[in-house]
C-alpha positions in Angstrom: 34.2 12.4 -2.5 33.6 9.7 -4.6 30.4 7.7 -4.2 28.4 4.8 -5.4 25.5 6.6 -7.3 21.6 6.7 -6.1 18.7 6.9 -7.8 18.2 11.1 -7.3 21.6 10.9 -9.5 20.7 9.9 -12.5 19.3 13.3 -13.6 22.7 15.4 -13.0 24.4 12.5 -14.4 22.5 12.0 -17.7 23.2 16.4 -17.8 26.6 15.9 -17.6 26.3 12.6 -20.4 24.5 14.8 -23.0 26.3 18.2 -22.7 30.8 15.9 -22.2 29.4 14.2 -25.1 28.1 16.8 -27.3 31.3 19.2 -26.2 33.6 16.3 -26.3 32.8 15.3 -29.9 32.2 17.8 -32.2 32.7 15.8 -34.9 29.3 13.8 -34.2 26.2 15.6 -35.0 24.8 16.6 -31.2 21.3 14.8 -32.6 23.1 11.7 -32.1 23.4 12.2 -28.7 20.0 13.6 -28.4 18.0 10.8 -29.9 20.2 8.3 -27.8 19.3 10.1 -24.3 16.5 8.1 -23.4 18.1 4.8 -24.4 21.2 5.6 -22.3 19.0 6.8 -19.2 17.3 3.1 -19.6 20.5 1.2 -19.9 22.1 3.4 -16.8 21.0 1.2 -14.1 22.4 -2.0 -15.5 26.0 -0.2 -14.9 28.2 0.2 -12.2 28.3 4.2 -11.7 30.4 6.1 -9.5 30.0 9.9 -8.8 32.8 12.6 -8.0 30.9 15.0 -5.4 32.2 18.2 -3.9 29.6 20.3 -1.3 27.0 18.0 -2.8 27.2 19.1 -5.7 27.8 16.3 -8.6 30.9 17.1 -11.0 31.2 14.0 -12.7 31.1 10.2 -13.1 32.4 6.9 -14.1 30.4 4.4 -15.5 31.7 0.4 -15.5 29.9 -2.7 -17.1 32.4 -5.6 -14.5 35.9 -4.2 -15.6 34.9 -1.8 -19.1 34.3 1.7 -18.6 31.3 2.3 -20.4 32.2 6.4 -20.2 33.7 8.4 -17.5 32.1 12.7 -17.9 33.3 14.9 -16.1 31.3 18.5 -15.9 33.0 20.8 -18.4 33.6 23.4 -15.6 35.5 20.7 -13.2 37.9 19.3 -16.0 41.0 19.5 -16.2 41.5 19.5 -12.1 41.8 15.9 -11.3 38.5 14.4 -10.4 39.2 11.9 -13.7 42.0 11.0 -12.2 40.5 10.3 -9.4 37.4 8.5 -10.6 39.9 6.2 -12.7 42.2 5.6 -9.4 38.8 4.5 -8.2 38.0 2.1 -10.9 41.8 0.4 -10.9 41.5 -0.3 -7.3 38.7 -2.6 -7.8 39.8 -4.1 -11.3 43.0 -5.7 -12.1 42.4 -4.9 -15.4 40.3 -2.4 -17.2 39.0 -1.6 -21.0 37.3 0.9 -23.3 36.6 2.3 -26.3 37.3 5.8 -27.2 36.7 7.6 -30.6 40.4 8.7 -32.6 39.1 12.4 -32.7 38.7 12.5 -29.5 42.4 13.3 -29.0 42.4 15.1 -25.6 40.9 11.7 -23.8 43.1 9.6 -25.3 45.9 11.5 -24.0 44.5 11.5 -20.2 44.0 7.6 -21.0 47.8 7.0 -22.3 48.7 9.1 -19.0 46.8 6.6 -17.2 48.9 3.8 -18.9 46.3 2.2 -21.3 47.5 1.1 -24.3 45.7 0.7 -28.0 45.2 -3.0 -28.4 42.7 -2.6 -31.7 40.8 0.1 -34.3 37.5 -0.4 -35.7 34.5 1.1 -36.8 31.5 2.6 -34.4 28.9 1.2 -37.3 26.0 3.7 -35.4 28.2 6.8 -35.8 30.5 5.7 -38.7 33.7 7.0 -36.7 37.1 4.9 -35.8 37.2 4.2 -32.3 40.5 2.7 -30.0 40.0 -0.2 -27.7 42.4 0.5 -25.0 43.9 -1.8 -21.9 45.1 -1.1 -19.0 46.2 -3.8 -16.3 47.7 -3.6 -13.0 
């Protein structure tokens, strides 16, 4: 079930932030996810955020600032079974058009994005962790 999320969410969800990023990209040093916790937990409210719930327990999210998706985690255990797909379904129905960046090592996400039709529009530099990231489209 997918869910607008609550207050009492926001600890499972910043879990699942720190341990999909850290997993996710190995190629930035897990400190930098670390010291930006509590600066992420402070922005969180400002966002849209959807949860993915199955028997109440919390398996992953989507987070949307009006039509860019700030990040979309899904617990490592729950990947690979749909509930991005779902989360993203989610997000198009109530966008006509949607962005986001993603970081070009992180090849297996830009893969399920291309599967989801987005397309590369621009490259540039994430100046905080020094790595190239893709700004991809998609629209209805």
């Amino acid at each position: 079930m997918i869910r607008k999320a609550t207050q009492k969410d926001f600890i499972p969800i910043m879990k699942i932030w720190l341990d999909t990023n850290i997993h996710a990209h190995s190629f930035i040093p897990k400190e930098y996810w670390i010291n930006n916790y509590t600066r992420v937990k402070e922005l969180l409210p400002q966002a849209e955020i959807y949860v993915y719930e199955e028997k109440e327990k919390l398996l992953g999210f989507i987070g949307l600032m009006h039509a860019h998706i700030a990040g979309i985690f899904i617990k490592e255990t729950a990947q690979s079974k749909g509930i991005g797909k779902e989360l993203m379904n989610y997000a198009k129905k109530k966008y006509s058009a949607l962005t986001l960046a993603v970081y070009q090592k992180n090849t297996r996400a830009i893969a399920f994005y291309a599967r989801e039709n987005f397309t590369r529009q621009e490259e540039h530099l994430d100046e905080e962790t020094g790595e190239k990231e893709f700004i991809m489209l998609w629209k209805k």
